[in-house]
C-alpha positions, -999 to +999 in steps of 0.1 A: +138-165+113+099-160+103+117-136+072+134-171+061+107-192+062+083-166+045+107-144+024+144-168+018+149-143-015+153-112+012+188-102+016+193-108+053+171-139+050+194-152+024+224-142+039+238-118+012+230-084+037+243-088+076+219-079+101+250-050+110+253-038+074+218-038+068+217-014+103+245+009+088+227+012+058+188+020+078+210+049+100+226+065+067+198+066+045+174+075+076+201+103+082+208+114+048+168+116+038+164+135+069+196+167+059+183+168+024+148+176+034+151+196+060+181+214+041+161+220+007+123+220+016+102+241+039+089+230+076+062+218+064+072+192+035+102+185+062+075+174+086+054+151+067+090+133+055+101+131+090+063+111+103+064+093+072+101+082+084+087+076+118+059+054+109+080+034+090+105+028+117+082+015+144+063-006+111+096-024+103+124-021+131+123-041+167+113-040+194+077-022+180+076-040+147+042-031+141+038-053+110+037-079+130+001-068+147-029-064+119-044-036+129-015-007+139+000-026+109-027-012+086-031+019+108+005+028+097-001+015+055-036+040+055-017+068+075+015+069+051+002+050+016-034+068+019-033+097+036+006+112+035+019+102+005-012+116-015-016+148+002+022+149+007+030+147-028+006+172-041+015+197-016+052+192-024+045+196-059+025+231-055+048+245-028+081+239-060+058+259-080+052+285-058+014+284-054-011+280-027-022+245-017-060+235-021-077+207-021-092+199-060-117+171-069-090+152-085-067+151-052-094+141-030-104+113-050-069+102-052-069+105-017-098+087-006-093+060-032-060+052-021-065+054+016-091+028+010-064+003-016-044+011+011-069-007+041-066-038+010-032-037+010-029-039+044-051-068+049-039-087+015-002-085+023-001-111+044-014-137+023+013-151+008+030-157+042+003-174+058+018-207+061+048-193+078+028-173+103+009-200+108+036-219+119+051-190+141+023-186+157+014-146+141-018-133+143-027-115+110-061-115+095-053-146+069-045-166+098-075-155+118-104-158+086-085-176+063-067-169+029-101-176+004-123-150+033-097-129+031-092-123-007-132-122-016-136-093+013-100-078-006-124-082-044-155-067-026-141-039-014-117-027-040-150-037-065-169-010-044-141+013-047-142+010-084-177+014-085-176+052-066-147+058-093-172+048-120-203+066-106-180+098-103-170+097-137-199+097-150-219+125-122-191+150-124-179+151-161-166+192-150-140+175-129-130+145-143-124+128-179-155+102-180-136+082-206-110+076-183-127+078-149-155+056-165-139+031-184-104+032-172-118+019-135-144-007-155-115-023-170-098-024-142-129-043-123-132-067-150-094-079-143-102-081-113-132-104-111-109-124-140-079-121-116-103-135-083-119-163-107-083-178-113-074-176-073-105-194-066-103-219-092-066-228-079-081-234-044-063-204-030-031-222-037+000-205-021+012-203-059-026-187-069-023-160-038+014-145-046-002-138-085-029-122-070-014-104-042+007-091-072-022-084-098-034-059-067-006-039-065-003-039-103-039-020-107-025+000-075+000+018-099-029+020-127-048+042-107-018+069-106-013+064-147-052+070-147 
């Protein structure tokens, strides 16, 4: 019911996916993830798929339906879009190829800059659905501080985040490409600040939120073509 009043375009909110299909399909994809990995991949990779699998189960399915609480909510986005996915990735990647896995100055700064996007994410995402909580009565940071608190502390923090990737760039030119650390992450902050001007100059209309709760996931991918 919140889904339809928040989300109508969703396929069980809109009635194109049953809620018993959409069960079939969670159980077979769930299982069939679960026999490839463990079938083709070693313990280890196996066992970061199957926590990754786990936290997103009690995030999304009742009766835990974490999403629904702020702050396991953006325990579980840090944990598994921070954390997991980063180190998960790279250690997959070096276990195909046969060598050793160590942490690099490139991997941790991925790291570290995405587990902090990811504490944005967490707290931007409900944003768009504000009304809707608001009017079922679900506590989620927007609807505690309000949508315009909420998106400056989302600019500040990611503009702080941007500012490490700057001073990095140009500190530790041995690890990194300045050019790209430097400048890549400046332009990046400059469509930012453009991005925030236009949500506060609509008067953080539900129309102005959805374009910027999109812009931030659009320079989330940028950071992994950077």
């Amino acid at each position: 019911n919140i889904e339809k009043g928040n989300k109508p375009y969703l396929p069980i909110a809109s009635g194109e996916l049953q809620a018993r299909e959409a069960w079939v399909l969670l159980f077979g994809a769930g299982g069939l993830g679960l026999t490839i990995v463990h079938s083709l991949f070693g313990r280890h990779i196996a066992l970061l798929y199957t926590l990754s699998l786990v936290i997103g189960v009690i995030y999304s399915v009742p009766p835990l339906r974490l999403k629904q609480r702020p702050v396991p909510a953006m325990a579980c986005i840090v944990l598994c879009r921070g954390f997991l996915l980063n180190y998960g990735v790279n250690d997959a990647t070096t276990a195909a190829l046969g060598l050793p896995f160590a942490w690099s100055g490139p991997v941790a700064f991925i790291t570290s800059f995405v587990t902090c996007f990811a504490v944005i994410i967490s707290v931007a995402k409900d944003l768009p659905d504000v009304e809707g909580d608001r009017e079922n009565d679900i506590k989620t940071f927007a609807t505690w501080l309000g949508t315009g608190k909420v998106a400056m502390a989302s600019v500040a923090l990611l503009m702080l985040n941007y500012t490490a990737a700057m001073v990095l760039g140009v500190t530790h030119p041995g690890i990194f490409r300045s050019a790209v650390m430097t400048g890549g992450h400046f332009i990046c902050a400059c469509l930012l600040l453009w991005q925030a001007s236009k949500l506060h100059h609509t008067g953080y209309s539900q129309e102005g939120i959805k374009q910027f709760y999109r812009f931030l996931w659009n320079l989330f991918y940028c950071e992994y073509a950077m």
